[in-house]
C-alpha positions as YAML, in Angstrom:
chain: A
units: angstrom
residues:
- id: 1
  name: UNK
  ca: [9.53, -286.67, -29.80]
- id: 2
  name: UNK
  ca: [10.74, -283.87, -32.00]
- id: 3
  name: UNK
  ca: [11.73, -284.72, -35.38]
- id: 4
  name: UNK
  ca: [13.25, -282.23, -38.63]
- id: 5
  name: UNK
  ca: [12.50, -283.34, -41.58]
- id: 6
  name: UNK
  ca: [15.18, -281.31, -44.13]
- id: 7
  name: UNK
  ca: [14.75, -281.25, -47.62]
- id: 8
  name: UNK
  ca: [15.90, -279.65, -51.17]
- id: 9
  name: UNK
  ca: [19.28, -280.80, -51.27]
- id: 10
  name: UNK
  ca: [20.86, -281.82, -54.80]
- id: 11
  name: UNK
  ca: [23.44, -281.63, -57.90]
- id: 12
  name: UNK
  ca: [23.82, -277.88, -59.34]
- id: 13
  name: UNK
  ca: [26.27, -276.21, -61.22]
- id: 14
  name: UNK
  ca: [28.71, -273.33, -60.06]
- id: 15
  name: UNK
  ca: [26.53, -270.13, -60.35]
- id: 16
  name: UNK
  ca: [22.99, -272.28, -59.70]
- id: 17
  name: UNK
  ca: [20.36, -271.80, -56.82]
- id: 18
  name: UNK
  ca: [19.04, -274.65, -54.11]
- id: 19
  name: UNK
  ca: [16.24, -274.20, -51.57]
- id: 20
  name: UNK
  ca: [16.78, -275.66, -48.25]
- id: 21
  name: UNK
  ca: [13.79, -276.87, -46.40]
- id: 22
  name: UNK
  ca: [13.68, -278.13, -42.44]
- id: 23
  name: UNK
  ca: [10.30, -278.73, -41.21]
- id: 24
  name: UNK
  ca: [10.14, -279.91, -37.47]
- id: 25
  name: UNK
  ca: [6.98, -282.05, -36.36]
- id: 26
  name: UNK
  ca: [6.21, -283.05, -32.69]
- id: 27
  name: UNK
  ca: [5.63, -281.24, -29.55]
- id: 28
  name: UNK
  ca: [7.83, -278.22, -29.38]
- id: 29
  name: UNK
  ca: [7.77, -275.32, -26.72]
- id: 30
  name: UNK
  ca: [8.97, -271.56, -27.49]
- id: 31
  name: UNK
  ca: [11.13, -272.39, -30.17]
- id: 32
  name: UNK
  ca: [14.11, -269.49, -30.05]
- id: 33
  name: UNK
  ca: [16.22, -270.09, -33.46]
- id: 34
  name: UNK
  ca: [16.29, -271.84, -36.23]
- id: 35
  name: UNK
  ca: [19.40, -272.38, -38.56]
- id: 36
  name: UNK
  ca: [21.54, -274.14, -40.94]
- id: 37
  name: UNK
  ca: [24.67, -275.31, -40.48]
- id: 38
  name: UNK
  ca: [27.08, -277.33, -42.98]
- id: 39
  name: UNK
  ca: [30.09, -279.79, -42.68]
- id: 40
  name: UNK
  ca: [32.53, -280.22, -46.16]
- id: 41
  name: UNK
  ca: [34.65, -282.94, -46.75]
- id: 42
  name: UNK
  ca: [37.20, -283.25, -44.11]
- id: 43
  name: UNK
  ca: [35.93, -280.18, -42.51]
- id: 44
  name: UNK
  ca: [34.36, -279.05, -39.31]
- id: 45
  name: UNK
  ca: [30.95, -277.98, -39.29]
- id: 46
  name: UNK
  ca: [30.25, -274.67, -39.47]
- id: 47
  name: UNK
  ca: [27.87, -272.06, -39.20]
- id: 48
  name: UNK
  ca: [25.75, -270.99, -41.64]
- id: 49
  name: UNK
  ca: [22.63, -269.01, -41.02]
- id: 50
  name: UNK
  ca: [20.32, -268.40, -38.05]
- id: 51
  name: UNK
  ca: [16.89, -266.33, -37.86]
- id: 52
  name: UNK
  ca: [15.48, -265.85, -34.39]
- id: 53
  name: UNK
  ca: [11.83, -265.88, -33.20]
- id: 54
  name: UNK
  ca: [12.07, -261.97, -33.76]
- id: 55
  name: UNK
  ca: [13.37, -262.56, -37.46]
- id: 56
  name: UNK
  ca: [16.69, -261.33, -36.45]
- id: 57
  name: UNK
  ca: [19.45, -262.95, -38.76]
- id: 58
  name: UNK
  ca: [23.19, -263.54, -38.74]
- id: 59
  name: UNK
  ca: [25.25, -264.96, -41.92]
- id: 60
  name: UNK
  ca: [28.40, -266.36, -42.13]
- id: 61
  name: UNK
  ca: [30.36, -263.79, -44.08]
- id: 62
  name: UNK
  ca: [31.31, -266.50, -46.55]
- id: 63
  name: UNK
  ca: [27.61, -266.48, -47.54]
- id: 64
  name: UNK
  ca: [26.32, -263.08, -47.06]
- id: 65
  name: UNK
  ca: [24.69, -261.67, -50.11]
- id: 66
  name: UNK
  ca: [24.46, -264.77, -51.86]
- id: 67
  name: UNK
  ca: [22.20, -267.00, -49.32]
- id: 68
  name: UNK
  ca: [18.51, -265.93, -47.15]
- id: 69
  name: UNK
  ca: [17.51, -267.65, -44.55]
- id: 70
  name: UNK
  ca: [13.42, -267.18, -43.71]
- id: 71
  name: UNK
  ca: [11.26, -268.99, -40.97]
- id: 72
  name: UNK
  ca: [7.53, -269.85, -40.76]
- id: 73
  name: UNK
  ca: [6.26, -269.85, -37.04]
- id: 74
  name: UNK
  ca: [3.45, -271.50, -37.84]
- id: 75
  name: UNK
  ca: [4.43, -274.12, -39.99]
- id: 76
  name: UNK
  ca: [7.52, -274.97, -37.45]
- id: 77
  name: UNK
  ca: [9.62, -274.70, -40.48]
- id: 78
  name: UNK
  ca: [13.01, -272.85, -41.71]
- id: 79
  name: UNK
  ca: [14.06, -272.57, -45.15]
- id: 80
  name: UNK
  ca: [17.25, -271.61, -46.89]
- id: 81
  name: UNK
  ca: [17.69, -270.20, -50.27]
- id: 82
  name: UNK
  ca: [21.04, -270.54, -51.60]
- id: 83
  name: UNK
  ca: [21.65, -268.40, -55.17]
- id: 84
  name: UNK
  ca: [25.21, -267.99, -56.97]
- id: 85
  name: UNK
  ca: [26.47, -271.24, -55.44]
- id: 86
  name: UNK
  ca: [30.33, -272.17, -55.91]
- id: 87
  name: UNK
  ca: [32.25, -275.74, -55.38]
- id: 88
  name: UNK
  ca: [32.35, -274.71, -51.64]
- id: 89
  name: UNK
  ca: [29.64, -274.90, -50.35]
- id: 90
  name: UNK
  ca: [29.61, -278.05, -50.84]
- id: 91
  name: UNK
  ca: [28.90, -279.40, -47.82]
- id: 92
  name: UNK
  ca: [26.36, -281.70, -45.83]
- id: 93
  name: UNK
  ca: [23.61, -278.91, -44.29]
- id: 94
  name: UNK
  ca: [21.97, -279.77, -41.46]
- id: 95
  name: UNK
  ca: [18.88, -277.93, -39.71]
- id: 96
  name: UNK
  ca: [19.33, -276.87, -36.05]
- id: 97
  name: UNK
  ca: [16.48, -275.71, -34.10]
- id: 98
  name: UNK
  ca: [16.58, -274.45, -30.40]
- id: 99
  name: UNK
  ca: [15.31, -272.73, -27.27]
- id: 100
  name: UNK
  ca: [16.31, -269.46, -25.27]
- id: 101
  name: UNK
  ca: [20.47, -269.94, -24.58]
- id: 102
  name: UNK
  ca: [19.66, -273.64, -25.86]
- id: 103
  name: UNK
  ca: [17.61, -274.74, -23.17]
- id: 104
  name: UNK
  ca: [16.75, -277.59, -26.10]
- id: 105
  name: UNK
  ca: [18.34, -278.33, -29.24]
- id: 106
  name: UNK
  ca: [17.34, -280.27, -31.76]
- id: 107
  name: UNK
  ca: [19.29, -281.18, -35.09]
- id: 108
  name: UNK
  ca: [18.12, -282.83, -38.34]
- id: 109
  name: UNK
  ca: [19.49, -285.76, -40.53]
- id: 110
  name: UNK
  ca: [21.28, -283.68, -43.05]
- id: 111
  name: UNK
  ca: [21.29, -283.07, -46.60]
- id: 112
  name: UNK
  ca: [23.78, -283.19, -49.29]
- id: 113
  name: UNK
  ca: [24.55, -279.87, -51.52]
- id: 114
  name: UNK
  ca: [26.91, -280.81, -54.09]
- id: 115
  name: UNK
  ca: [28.34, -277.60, -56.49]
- id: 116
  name: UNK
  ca: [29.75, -278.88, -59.54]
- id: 117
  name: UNK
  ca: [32.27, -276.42, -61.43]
...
């Protein structure tokens, strides 16, 4: 059973910095990508951040410049380092992790990101 274990989310002021972590335990083959995605209040969820297997990266352009998103193959783990945050992104995160054209996906529990102004 595959589990991600997410971590780092909090209270910060407008302007502040958060570290996202996602670790993923259990028995996991060829993992392709691993990302972040977030869901505001009465929003949809959205897409955040992914980093292939390759280190290849896309941003959503409402983060770009501001938030890096960095993997460790060997430690099964994705992190995401959020600087100059704003009352926006405030937002639930979640971790995603998957295969190849998402043969498997897998997503984590979620953690809150509050941005106070």
């Amino acid at each position: 059973q595959v589990q991600l274990v997410e971590s780092g989310g909090g209270l910060v002021q407008a302007g502040g910095s958060l570290r996202l972590s996602c670790a993923a335990s259990g028995t996991i083959f060829s993992i392709y990508a691993m990302g972040w995605y977030r869901q505001g209040p009465g929003k949809q969820r959205e897409l955040v951040a992914t980093v292939t297997r390759s280190d290849s990266t896309y941003y959503a352009d409402s983060v770009k410049g501001r938030f890096t998103i960095s993997r460790d193959n060997a430690k099964n783990t994705v992190y995401l380092q959020m600087n100059s945050l704003k009352p926006e992104d405030t937002a639930v995160y979640y971790c995603r992790l998957s295969g190849y054209k998402d043969s498997f996906v897998y997503w984590g529990q979620g953690t809150q990101v509050t941005v106070s102004s």
